[in-house]
C-alpha positions in Angstrom: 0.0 0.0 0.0 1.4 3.6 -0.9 -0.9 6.1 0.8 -0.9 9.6 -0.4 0.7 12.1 1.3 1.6 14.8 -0.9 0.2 17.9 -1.4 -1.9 19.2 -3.8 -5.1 17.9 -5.7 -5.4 14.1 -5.0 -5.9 13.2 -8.3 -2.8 15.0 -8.8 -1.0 13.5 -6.4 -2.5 9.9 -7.6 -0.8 10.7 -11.0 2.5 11.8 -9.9 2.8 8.6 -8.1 2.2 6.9 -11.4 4.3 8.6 -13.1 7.5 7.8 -10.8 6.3 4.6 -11.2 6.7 4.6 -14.9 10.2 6.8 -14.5 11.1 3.9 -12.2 10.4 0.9 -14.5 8.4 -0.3 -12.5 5.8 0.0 -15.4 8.0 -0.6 -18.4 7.2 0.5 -21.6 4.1 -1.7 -23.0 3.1 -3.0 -19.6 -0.3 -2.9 -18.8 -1.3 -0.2 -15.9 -2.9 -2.4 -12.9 -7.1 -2.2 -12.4 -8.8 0.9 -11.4 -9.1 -1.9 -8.5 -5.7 -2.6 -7.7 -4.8 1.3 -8.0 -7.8 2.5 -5.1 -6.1 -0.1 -3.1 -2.8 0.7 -3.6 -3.6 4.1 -3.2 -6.2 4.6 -0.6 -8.3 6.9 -3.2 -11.5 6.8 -4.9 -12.7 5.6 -8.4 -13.2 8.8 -9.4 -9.7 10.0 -8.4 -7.9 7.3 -9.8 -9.7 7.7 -13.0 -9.3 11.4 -13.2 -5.4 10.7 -12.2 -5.4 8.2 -15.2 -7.1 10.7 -17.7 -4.3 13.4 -17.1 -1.7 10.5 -17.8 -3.6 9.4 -20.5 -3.7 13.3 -21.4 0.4 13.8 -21.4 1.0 10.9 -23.1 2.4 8.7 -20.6 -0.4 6.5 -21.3 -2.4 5.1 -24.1 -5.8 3.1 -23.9 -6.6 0.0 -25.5 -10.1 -0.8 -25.8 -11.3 -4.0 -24.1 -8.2 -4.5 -22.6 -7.3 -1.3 -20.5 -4.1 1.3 -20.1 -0.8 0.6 -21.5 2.2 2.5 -20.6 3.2 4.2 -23.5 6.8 3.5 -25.2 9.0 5.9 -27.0 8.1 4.6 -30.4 10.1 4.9 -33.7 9.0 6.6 -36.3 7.5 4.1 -39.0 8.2 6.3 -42.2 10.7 8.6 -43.6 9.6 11.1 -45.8 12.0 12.7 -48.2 11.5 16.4 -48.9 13.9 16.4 -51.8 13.2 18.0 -55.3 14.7 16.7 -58.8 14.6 17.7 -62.1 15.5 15.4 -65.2 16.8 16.2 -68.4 13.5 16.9 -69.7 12.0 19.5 -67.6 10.4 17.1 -65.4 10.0 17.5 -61.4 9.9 14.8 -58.8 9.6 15.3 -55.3 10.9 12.0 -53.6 8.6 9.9 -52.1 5.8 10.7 -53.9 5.2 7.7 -55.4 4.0 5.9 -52.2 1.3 8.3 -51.2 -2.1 7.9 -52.2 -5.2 10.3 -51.8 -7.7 9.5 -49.2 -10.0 12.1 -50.8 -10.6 14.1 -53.9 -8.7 17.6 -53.4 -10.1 20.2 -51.7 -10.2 23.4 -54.1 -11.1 26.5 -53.3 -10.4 30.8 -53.2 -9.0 32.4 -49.9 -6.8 35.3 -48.9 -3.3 35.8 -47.2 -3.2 36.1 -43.8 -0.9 37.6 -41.3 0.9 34.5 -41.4 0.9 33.2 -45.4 1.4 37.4 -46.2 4.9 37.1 -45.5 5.5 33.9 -46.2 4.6 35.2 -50.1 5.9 37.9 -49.7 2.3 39.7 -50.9 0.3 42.2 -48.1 -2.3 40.5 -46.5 -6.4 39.8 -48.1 -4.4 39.1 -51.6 -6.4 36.6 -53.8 -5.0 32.7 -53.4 -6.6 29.4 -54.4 -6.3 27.0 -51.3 -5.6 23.0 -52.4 -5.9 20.7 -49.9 -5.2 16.9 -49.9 -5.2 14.2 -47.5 -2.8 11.8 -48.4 -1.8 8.0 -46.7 1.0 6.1 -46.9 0.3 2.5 -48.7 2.8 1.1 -46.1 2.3 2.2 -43.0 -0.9 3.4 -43.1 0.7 7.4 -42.0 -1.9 10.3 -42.9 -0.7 13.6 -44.3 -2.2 16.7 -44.8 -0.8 18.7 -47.2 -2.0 22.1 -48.4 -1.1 24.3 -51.9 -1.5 27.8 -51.5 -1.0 29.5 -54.5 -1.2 33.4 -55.2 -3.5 34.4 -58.4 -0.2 36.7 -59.4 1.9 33.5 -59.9 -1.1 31.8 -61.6 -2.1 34.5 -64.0 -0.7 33.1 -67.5 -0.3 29.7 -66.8 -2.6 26.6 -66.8 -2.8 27.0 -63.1 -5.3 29.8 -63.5 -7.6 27.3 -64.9 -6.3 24.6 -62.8 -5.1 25.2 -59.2 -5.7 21.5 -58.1 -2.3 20.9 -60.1 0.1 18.2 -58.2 3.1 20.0 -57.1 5.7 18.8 -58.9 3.7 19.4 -62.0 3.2 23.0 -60.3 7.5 23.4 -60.9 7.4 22.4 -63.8 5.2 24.8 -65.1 6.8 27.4 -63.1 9.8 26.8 -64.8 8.5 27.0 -68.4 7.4 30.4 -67.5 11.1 31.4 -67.0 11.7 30.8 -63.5 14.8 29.8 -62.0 13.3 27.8 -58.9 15.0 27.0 -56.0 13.0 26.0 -52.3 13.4 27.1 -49.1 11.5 25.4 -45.8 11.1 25.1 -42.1 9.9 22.5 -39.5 8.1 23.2 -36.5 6.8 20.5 -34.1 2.9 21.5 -32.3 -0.1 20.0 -30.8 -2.7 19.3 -33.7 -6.1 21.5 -33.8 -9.4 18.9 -33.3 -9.9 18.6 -36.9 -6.2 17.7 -37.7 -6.3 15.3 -35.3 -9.4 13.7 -36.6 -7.9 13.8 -40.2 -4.7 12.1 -39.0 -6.0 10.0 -36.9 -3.5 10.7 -34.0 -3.4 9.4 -30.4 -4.1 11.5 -27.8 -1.4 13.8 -26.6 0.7 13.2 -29.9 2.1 16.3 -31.4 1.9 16.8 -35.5 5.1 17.5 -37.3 4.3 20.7 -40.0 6.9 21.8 -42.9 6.2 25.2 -44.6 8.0 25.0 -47.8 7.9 28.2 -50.1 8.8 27.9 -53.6 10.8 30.5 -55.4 11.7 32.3 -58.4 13.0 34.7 -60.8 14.7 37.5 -58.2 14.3 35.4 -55.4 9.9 36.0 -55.6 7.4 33.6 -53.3 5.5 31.7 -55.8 3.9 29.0 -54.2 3.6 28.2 -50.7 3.2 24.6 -49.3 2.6 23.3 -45.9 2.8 19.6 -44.9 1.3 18.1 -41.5 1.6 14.8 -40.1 2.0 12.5 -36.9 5.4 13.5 -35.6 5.3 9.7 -33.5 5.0 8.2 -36.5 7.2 10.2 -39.5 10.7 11.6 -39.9 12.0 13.6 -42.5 14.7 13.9 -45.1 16.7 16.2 -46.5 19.4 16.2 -49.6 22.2 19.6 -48.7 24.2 20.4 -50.9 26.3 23.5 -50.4 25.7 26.9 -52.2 28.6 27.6 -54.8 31.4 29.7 -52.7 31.7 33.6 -54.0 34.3 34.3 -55.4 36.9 37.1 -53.4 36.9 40.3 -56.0 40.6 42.1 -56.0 40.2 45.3 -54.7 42.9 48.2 -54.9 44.6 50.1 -51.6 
């Protein structure tokens, strides 16, 4: 029997027992937690407050529930797929973006017109409420069963001229190419931030509770340096990694210069 005797809300103090437990190894990775039962016993607590102590576990991460069967302490798992962010081009024009192959869409895209924001303004260098069509897809890996949300956000500007104007739902890598048959000299740039997933992200990705989302925002450029496109890529960060090809920019070259 381990009586509480800490201070603090007792649920709290139920769960910060568990959780020295599990920092122990006494509940290894994988191991079952013991019965809301055995817990009240061990604990000299209420249903409620064992359950409410299990929720906020369940809540951090520390556990997972398994239907029918109960709460599993919850490993440090690997990531099941990699996901490589590189671009090519082949000799004939042609764009690949590595990986792609494996992905399949859940859904038909999601087209539709929106604006830049305080956030995609920048990003695009454009001011913000400038016209964009919006693409969103939901993608799964045929593997591992891995969800991705990836959105196209593409400024009318950059579309004007070219067959994106008539059609935005374009793949990206067919998005390049065209780019680049309109004179651009493309080259990418992107960042990788880990957060918590909104409700509906979570829904789409199907992710456990308490599992953060990896997001990449990867903006496309151009002739002078311009934003075309933006990109931005979400999924499970438990369950992906990503990949990157560098390769280092050509080295200035050191001008003479009189005294």
């Amino acid at each position: 029997m381990s009586e509480i005797q800490r201070p603090g809300a007792l649920y709290r103090q139920v769960a910060a027992a568990i959780r020295d437990a599990i920092a122990s190894g006494e509940y290894p990775p994988g191991a079952p937690l013991p019965s809301e039962a055995q817990l009240i016993e061990r604990y000299q607590v209420s249903r409620p407050t064992v359950r409410n102590a299990v929720a906020a576990l369940r809540s951090e991460g520390l556990l997972e529930v398994i239907h029918g069967k109960g709460s599993f302490v919850r490993g440090a798992s690997s990531p099941v797929v990699t996901i490589d962010r590189s671009v090519s081009q082949d000799d004939g024009g042609a764009f690949t973006t590595e990986g792609a192959a494996e992905w399949e869409e859940v859904e038909e895209p999601h087209i539709y017109r929106t604006h830049t924001n305080a956030v995609t303004g920048p990003q695009l260098g454009l001011r913000e409420d400038e016209a964009l069509f919006g693409v969103d897809r939901l993608l799964i890996d045929t593997t591992t069963a891995t969800r991705v949300l990836h959105q196209t956000l593409i400024p009318f500007a950059t579309a004007e001229g070219t067959d994106l104007a008539e059609h935005p739902g374009t793949e990206p890598a067919r998005i390049y190419a065209l780019l680049a048959a309109a004179g651009h000299t493309l080259w990418w740039s992107e960042t990788v931030r880990a957060r918590m997933p909104l409700p509906d992200e979570r829904t789409s990705l199907q992710l456990q509770d308490a599992t953060p989302l990896l997001e990449t925002t990867r903006v496309t450029h151009g002739t002078k340096d311009h934003p075309l496109i933006l990109e931005v890529l979400r999924t499970s960060a438990d369950r992906a990694q990503l990949a990157y090809r560098i390769t280092p920019d050509p080295t200035p070259k050191l001008r003479a210069t009189r005294t």
